[in-house]
Each structure stands twice: as structure tokens, then as C-alpha cells.
DSSP file (Angstrom, degrees, kcal/mol; ACC not computed):
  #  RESIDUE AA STRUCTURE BP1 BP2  ACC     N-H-->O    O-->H-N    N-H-->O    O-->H-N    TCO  KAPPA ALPHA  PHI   PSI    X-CA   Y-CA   Z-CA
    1    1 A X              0   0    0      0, 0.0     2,-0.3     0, 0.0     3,-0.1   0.000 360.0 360.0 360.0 145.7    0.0    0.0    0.0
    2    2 A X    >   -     0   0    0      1,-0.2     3,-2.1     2,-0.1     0, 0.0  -0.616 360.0-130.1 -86.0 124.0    1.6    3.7   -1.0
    3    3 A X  T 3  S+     0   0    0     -2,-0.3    -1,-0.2     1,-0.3     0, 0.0   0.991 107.3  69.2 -46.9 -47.2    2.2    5.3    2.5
    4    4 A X  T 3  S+     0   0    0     -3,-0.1    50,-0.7    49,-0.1     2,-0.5   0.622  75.9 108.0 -72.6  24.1    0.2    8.6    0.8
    5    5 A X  E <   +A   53   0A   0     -3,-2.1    78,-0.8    48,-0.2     2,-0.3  -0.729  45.6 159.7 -81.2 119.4   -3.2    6.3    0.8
    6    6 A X  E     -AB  52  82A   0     46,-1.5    46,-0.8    -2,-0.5     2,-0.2  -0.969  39.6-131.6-153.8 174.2   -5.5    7.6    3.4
    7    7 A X  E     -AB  51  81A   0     74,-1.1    74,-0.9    -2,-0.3     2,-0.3  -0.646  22.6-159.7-107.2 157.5   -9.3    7.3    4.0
    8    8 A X  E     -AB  50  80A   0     42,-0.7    42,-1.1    -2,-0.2     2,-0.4  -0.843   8.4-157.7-153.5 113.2  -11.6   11.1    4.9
    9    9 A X  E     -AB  49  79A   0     70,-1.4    70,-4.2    -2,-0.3     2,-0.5  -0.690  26.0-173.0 -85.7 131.9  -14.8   10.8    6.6
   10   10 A X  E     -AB  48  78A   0     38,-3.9    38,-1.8    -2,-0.4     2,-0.5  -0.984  12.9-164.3-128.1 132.7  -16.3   14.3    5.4
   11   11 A X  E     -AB  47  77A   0     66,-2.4    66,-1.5    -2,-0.5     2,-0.5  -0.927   3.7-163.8-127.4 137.0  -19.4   15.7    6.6
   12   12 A X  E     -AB  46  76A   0     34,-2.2    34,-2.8    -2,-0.5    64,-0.2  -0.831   4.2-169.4-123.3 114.8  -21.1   18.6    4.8
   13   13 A X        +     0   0    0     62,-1.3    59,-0.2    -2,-0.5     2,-0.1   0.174  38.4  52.7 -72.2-164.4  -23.8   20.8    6.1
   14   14 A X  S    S-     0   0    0     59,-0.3     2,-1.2    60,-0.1     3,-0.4  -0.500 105.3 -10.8  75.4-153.1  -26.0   23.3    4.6
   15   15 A X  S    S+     0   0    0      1,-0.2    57,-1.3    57,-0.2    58,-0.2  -0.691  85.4 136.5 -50.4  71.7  -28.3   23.5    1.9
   16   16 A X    > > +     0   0    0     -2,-1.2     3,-0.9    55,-0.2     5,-0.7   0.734  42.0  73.1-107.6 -58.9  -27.0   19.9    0.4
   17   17 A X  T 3 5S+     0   0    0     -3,-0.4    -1,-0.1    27,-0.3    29,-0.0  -0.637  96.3  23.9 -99.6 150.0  -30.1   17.9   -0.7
   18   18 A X  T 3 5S+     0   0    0     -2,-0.4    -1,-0.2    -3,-0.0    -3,-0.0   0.555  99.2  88.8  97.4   5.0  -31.9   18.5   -3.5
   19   19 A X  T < 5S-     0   0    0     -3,-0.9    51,-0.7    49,-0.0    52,-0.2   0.165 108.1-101.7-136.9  -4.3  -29.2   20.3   -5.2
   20   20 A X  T  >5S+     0   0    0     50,-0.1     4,-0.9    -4,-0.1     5,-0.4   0.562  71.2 152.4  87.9   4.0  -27.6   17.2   -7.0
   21   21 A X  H  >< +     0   0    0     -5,-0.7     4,-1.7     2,-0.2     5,-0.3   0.828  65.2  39.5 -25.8 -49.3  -24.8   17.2   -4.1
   22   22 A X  H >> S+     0   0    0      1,-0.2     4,-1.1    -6,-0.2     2,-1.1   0.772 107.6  59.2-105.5 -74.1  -23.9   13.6   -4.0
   23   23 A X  H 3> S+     0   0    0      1,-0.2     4,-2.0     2,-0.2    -1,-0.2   0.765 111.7  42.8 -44.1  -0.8  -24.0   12.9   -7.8
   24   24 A X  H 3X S+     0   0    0     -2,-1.1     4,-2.6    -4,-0.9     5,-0.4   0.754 115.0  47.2 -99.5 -38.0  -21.0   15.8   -8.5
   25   25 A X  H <X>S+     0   0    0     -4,-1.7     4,-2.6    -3,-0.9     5,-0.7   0.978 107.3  56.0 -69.0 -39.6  -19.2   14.6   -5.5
   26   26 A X  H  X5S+     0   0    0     -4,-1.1     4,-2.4    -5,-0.3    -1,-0.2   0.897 121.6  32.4 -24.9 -68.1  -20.1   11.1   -7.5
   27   27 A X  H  X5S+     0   0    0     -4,-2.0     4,-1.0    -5,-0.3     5,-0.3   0.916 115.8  52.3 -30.7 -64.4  -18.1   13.0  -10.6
   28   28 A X  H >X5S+     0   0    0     -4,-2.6     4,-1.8     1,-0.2     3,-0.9   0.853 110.5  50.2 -60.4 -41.1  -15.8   14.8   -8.9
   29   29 A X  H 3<>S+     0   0    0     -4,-2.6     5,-3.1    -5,-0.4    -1,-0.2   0.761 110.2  45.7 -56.6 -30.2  -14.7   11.7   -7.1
   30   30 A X  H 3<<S+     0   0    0     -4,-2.4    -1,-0.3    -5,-0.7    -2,-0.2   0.740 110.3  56.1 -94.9  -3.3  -14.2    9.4   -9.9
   31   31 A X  H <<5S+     0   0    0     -4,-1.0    -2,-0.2    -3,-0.9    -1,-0.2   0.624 114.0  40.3 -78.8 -28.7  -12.2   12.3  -11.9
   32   32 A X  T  <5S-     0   0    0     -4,-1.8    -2,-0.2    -5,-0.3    -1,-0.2   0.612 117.2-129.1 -95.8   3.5   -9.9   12.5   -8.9
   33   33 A X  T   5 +     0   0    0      1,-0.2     2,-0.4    -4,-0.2    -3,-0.2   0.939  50.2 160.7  48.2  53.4  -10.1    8.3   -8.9
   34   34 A X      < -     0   0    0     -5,-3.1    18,-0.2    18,-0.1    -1,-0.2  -0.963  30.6-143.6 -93.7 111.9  -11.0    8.4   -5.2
   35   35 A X  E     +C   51   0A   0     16,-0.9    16,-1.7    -2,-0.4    55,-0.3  -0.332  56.7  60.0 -56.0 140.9  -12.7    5.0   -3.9
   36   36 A X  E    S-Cd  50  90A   0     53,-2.2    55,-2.2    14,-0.3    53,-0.2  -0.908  74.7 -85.0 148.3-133.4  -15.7    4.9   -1.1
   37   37 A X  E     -Cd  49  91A   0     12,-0.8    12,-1.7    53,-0.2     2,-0.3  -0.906  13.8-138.4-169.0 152.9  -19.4    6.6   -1.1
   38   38 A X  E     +Cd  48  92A   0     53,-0.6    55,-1.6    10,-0.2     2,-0.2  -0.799  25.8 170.9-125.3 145.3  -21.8    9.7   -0.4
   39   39 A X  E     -C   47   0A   0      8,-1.7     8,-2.5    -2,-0.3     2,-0.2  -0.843  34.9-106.8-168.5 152.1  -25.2    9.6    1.1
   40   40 A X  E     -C   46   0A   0     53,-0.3     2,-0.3     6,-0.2     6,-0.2  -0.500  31.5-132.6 -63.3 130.9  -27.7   11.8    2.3
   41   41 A X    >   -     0   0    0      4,-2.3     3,-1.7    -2,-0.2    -1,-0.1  -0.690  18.5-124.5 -10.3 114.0  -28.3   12.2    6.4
   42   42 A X  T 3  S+     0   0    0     -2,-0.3     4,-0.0     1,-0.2    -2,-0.0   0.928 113.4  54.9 -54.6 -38.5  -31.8   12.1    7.9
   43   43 A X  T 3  S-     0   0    0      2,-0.1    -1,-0.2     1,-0.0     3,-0.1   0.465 126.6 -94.6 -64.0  -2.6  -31.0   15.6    9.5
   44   44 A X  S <  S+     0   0    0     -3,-1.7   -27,-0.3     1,-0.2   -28,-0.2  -0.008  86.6 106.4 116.2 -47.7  -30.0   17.2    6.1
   45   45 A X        -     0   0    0     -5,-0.2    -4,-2.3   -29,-0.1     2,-0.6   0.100  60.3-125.8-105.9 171.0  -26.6   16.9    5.7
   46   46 A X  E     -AC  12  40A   0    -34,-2.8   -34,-2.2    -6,-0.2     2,-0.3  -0.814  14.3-148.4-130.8 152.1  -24.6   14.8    3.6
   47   47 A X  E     -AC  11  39A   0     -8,-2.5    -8,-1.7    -2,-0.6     2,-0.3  -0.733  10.0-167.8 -91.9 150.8  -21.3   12.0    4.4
   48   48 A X  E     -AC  10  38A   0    -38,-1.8   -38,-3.9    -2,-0.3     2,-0.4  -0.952   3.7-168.2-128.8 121.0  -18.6   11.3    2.3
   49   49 A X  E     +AC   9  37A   0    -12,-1.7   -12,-0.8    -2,-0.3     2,-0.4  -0.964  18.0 178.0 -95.1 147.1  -16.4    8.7    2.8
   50   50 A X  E     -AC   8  36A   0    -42,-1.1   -42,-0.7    -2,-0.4     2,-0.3  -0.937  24.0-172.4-146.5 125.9  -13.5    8.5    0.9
   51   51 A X  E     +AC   7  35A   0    -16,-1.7   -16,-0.9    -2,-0.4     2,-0.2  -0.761  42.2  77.1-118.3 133.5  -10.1    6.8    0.0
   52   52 A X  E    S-A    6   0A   0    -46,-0.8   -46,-1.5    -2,-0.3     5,-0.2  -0.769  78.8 -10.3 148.8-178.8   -7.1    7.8   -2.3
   53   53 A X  E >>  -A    5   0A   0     -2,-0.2     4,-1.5   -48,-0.2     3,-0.6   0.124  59.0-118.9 -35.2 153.8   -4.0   10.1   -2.3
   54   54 A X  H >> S+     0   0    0    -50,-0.7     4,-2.6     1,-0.2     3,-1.3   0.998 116.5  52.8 -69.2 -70.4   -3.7   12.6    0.4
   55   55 A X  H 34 S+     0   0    0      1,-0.3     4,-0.5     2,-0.2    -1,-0.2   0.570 110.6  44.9 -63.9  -2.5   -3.8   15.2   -2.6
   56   56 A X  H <> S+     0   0    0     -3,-0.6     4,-1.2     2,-0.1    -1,-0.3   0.772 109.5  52.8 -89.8 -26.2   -6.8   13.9   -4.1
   57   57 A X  H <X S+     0   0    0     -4,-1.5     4,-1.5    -3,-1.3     5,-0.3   0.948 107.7  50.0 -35.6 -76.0   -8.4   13.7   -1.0
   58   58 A X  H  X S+     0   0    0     -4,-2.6     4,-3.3    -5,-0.2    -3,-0.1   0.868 114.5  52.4 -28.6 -41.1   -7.4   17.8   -0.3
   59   59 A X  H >> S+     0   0    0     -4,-0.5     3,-0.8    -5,-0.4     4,-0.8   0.930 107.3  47.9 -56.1 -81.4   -9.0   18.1   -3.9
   60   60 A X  H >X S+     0   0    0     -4,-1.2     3,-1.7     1,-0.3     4,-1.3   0.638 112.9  49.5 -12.0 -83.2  -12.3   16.3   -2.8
   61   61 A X  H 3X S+     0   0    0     -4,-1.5     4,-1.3     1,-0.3    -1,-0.3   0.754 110.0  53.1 -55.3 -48.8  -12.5   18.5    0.4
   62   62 A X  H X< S+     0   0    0     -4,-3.3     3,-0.8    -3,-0.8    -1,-0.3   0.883 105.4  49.2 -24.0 -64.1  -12.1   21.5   -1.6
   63   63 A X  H XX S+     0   0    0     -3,-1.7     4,-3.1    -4,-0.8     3,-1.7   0.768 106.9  61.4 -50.1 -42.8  -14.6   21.0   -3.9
   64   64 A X  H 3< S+     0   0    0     -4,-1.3    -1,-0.3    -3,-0.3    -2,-0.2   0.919  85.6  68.5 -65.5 -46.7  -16.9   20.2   -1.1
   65   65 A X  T << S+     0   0    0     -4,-1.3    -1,-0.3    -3,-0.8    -2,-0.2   0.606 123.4  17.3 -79.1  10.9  -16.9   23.4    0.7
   66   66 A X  T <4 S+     0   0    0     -3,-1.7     5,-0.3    -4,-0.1    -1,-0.3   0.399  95.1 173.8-138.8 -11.2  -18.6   25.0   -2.0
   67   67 A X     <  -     0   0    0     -4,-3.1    -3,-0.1    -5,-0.1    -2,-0.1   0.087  50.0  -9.0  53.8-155.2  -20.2   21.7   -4.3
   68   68 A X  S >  S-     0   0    0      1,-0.1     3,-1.8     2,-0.0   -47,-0.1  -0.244  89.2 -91.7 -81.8 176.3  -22.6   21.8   -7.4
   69   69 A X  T 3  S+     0   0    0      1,-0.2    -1,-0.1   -49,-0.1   -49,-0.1   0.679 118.7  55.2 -89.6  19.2  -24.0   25.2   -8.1
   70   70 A X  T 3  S+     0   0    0    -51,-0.7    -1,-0.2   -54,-0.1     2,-0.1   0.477  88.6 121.3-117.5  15.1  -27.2   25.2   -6.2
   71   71 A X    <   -     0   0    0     -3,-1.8   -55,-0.2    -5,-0.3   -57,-0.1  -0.370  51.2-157.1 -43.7 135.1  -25.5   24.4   -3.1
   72   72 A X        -     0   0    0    -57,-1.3   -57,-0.2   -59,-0.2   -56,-0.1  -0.168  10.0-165.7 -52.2   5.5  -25.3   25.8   -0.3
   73   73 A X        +     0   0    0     -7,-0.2   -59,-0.3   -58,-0.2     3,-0.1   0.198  17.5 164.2 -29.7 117.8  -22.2   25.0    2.0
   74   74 A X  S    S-     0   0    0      1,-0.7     2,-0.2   -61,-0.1    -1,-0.1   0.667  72.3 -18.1-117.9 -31.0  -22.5   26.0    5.4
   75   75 A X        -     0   0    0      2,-0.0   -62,-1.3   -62,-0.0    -1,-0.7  -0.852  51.4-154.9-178.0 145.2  -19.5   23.9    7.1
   76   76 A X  E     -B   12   0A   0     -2,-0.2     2,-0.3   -64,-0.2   -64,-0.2  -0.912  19.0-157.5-126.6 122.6  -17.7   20.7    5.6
   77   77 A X  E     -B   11   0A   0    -66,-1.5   -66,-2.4    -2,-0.2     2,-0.4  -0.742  11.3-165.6 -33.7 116.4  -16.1   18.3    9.0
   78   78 A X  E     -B   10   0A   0     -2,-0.3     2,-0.5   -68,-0.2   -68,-0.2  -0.976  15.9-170.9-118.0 145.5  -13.4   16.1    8.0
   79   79 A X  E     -B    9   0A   0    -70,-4.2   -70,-1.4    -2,-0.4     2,-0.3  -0.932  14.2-150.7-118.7 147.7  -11.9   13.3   10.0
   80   80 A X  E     +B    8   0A   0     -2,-0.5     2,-0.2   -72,-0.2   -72,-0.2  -0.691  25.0 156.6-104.2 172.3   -8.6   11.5    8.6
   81   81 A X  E     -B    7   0A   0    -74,-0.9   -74,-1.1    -2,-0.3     2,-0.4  -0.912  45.9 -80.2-176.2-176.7   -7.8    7.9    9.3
   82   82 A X  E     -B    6   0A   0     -2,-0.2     2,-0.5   -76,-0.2   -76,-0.2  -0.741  57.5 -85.8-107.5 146.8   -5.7    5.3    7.6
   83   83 A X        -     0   0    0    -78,-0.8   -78,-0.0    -2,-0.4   -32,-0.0  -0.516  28.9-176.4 -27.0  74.6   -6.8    3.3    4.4
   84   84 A X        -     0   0    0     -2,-0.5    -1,-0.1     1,-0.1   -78,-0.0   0.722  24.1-148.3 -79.7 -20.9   -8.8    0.4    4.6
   85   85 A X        +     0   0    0      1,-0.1    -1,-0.1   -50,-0.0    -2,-0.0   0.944  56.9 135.0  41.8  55.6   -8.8   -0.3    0.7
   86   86 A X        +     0   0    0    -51,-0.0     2,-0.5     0, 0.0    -1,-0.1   0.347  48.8  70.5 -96.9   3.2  -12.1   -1.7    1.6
   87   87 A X        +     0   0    0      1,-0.1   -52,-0.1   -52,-0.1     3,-0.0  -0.812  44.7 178.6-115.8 156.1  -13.7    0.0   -1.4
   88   88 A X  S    S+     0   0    0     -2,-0.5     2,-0.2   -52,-0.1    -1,-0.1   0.412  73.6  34.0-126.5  -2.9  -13.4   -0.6   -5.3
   89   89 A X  S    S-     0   0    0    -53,-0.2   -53,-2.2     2,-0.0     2,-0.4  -0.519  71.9-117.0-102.5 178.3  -15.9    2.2   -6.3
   90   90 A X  E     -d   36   0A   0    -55,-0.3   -53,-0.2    -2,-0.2     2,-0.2  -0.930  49.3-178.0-135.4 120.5  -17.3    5.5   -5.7
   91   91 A X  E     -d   37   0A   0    -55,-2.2   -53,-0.6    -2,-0.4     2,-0.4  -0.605  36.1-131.0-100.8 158.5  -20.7    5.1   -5.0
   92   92 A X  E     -d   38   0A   0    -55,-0.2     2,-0.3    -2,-0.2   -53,-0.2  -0.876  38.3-175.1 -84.4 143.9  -24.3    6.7   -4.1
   93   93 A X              0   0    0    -55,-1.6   -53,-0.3    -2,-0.4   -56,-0.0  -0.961 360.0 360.0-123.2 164.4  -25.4    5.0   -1.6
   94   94 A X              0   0    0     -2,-0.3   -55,-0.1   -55,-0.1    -2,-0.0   0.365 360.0 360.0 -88.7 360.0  -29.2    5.2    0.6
């Protein structure tokens, strides 16, 4: 495993659903080739997990704090962690 492989639990508030949020991170994640999944929150908000280079990760979380353009972003949370290379996509998931 490449030491710069690392996993980012992201969570993004605001205005999020309804705005086509998790299919562009969908994009944006398989243009940066980042592995894991996005889903929607019962409170509003939406998670991203995610796996791949520290600098495609950074990308990711960039992108996030402002999303597709009828987003909202209010605050994005990240946690870091180590790689599990449990994923072989980037998914929506429910």
C-alpha cells in the first residue's frame, strides 16, 4: 500500500439535498479516482467517505466546501484515518 493512501470521513452541512450534491461529489470523485461513497443524512446533511491520495483527498474536500451550483455550504467536518482499501468504487449510496 503507497504510505500517501488515506481514508476522509467528510461531513457537509447546509443547503445539500436537492441540489444534486452527491451525484457531483459522484463526478468529482471518480475524476480525482478516489474510492468509497456519499449519502444523504436524515438531519439534512450529507457524508462522504472517501479513499485515495492525500492530494486527491485535499481536492475532494475543496470541492466540497462549495459543491454543485445550487449548493449551499455552510460547514464541511473532516476526519482523517488510515486506508482500509475496503472500497473498489465510488458510490451513491441510501
Amino acid at each position: 500500500m503507497n504510505d500517501n493512501h488515506q481514508r476522509i470521513n467528510l461531513i457537509v452541512t447546509g443547503k445539500v439535498q436537492g441540489v444534486f450534491y452527491r451525484a457531483s461529489t459522484l463526478e468529482m470523485a471518480q475524476r480525482l479516482s478516489l474510492m468509497g461513497w456519499v449519502r444523504n443524512l436524515p438531519e439534512g446533511a450529507v457524508e462522504i467517505v472517501a479513499e485515495g491520495s492525500a492530494h486527491a483527498l485535499e481536492e475532494l474536500m475543496k470541492w466540497c466546501r462549495h459543491g454543485p451550483p445550487e449548493a449551499k455550504v455552510d460547514d464541511v467536518a473532516a476526519r482523517w484515518d488510515r486506508a482500509t482499501l475496503e472500497f473498489r468504487t465510488f458510490r451513491v449510496i441510501d
